[in-house]
C-alpha positions as CSV (number, residue, x, y, z in Angstrom):
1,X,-41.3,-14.9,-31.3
2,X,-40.9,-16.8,-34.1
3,X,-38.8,-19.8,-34.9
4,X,-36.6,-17.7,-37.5
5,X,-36.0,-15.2,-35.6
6,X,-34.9,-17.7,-32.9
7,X,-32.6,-19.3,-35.4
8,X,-31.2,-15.6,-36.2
9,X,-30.6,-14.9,-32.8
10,X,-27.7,-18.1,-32.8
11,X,-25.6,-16.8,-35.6
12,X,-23.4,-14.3,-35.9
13,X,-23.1,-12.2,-32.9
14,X,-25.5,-13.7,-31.1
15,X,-23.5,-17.3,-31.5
16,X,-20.2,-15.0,-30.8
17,X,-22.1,-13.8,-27.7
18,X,-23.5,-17.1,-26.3
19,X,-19.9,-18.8,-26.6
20,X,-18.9,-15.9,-24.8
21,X,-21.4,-15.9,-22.5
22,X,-20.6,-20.0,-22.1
23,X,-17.0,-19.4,-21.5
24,X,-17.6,-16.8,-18.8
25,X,-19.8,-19.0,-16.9
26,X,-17.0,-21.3,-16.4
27,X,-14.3,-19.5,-14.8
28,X,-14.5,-16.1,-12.0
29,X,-14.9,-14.0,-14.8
30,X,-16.1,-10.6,-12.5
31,X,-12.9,-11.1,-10.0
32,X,-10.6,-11.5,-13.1
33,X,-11.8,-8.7,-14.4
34,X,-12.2,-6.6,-11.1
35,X,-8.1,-8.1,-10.0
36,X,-7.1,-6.7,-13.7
37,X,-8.5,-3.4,-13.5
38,X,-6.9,-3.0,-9.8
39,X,-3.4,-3.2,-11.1
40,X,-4.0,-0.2,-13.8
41,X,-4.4,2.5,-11.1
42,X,-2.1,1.1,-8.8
43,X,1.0,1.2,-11.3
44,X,-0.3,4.8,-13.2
45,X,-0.7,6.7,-10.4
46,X,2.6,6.9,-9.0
47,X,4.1,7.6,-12.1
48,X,1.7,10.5,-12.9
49,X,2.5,14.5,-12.5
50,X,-1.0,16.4,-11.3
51,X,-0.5,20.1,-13.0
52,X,-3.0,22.9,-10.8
53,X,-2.2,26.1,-12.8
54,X,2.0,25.9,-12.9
55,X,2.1,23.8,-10.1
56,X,3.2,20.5,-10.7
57,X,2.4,17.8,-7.9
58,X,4.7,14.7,-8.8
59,X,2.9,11.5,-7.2
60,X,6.1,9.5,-7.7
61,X,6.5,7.4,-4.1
62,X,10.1,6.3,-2.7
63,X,8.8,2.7,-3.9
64,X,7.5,3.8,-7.3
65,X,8.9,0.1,-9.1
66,X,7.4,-1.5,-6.1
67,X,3.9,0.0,-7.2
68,X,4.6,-0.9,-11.1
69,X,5.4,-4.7,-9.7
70,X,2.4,-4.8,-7.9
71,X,0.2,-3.3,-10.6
72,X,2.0,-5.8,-12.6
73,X,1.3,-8.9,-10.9
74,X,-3.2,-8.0,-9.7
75,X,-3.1,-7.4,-14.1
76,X,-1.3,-11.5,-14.2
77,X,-3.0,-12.6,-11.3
78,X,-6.6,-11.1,-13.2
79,X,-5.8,-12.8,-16.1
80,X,-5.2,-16.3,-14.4
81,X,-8.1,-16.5,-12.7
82,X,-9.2,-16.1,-16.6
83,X,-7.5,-18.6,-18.4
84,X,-6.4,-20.8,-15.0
85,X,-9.5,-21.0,-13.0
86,X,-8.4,-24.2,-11.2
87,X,-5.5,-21.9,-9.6
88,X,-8.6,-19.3,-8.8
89,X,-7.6,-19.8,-5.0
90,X,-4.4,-19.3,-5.1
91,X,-4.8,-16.1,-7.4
92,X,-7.2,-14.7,-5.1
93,X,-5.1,-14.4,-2.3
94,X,-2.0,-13.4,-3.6
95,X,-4.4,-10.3,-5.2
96,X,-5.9,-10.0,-1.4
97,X,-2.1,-10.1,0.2
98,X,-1.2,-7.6,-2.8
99,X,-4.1,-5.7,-2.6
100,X,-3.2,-5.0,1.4
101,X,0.9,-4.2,0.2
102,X,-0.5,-1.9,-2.2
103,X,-1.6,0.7,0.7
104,X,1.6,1.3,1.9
105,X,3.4,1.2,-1.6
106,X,1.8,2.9,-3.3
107,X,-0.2,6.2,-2.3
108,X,-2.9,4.2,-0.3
109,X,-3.4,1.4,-3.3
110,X,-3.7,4.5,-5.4
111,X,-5.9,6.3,-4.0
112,X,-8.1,3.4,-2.5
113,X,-9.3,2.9,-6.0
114,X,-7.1,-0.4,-6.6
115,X,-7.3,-1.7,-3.1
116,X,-10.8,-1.7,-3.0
117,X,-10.8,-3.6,-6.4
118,X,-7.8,-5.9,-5.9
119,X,-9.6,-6.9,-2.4
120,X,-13.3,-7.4,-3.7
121,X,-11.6,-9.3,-7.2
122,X,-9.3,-11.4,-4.9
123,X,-12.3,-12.6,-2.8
124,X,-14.5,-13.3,-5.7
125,X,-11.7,-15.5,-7.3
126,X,-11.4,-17.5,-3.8
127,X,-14.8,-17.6,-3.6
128,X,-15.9,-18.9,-7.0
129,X,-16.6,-22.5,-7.6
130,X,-17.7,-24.5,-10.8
131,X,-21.3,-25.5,-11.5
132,X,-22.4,-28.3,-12.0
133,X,-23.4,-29.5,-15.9
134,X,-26.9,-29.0,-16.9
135,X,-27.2,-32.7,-18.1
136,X,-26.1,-34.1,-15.1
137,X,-27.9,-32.3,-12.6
138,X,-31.1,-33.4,-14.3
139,X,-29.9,-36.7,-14.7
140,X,-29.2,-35.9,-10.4
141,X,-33.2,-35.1,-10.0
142,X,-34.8,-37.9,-12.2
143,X,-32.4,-40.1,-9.8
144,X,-33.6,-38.7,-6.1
145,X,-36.7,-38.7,-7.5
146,X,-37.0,-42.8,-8.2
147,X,-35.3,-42.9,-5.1
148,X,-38.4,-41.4,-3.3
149,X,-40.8,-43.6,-5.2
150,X,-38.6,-46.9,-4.4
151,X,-37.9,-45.9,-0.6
152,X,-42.2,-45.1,-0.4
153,X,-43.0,-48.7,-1.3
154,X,-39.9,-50.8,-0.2
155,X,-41.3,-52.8,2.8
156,X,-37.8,-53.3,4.7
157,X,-37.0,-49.2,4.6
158,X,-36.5,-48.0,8.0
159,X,-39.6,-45.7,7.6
160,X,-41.9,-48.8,7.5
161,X,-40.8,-51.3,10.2
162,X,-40.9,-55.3,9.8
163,X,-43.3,-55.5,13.2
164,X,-45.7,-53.7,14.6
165,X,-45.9,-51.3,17.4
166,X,-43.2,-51.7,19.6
167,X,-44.5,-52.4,23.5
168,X,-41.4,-50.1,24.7
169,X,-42.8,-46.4,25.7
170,X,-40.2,-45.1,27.3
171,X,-40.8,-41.5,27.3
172,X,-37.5,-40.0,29.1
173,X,-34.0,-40.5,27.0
174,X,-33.8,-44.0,25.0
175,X,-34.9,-47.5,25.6
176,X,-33.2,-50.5,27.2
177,X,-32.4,-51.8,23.7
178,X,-30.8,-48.4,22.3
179,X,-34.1,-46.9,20.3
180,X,-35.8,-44.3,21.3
181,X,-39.5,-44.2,22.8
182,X,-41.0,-45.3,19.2
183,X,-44.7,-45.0,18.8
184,X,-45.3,-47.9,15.9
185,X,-46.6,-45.2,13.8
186,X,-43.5,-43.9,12.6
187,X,-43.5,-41.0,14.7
188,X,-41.5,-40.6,17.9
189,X,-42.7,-39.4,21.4
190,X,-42.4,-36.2,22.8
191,X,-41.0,-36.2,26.3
């Protein structure tokens, strides 16, 4: 691959699709999505007529605004967890605790359809959490590892003692003076 065709790929759609792409990454974009599409079913179904030849079913439930509120709220509580994702928690379960409502509203959470999604949107909304940013978690690794480096040849750690092997070999449970059997090595004893 080329380097122009590498610069190609970042404008246009493909820069349309990477900011995209970016501001997905930074919210719980999949239980959004998967709380807004619950609602649809659960507030079209009751409302619908099911025609078999010149039979006409009517779906309509006793709580058929109940179902239309519900659907109504998963479609508001989808699109916070879009544009609110430090209320992601509280959206989540409020589409869980709707989610569960919906099965007795309105025709089994239409038809299982929206329950299953308003429950598996709900928990990826409560169960989301922000990344870190790329700069600072290398900044994070270049850090422990200078840490490692300085703790290796820094003479007063605690993995490199001041005085030598320690006469104590208490084998059983810890020493008179609150350490544990310690070999002088840096290892301890087995009991």
């Amino acid at each position: 691959m080329s380097a122009d065709t590498r610069q190609n790929l970042t404008t246009g759609f493909g820069q349309k699709r990477q900011s995209f792409r970016h501001w997905r990454g930074q919210r719980p974009f999949w239980g959004g999505m998967l709380t807004l599409l619950a609602g649809i079913p659960i507030m079209y179904v009751p409302y619908q007529n099911l025609t078999l030849g010149s039979l006409t079913i009517r779906m309509s439930t006793t709580a058929g605004a109940g179902s239309l509120i519900i659907g109504v709220l998963l479609v508001v509580l989808g699109l916070t967890m879009w544009f609110q994702p430090q209320s992601r928690v509280f959206a989540g379960v409020a589409a869980i605790l709707l989610a569960l409502v919906s099965l007795v509203v309105s025709n089994i959470g239409a038809f299982l359809i929206g329950f299953l999604l308003g429950l598996i949107g709900g928990a990826l909304g409560v169960s989301w959490a922000p990344g870190k940013p790329v700069k600072a978690e290398r900044a994070e690794h270049a850090g422990t590892a200078e840490t490692a480096v300085q703790t290796d040849t820094d003479a007063t750690s605690p993995a490199a003692p001041e005085e030598g092997p320690r006469d104590n070999t208490a084998v059983s449970g810890a020493s008179p003076d609150g350490v544990d059997a310690f070999d002088g090595n840096g290892r301890h004893r087995a009991g």
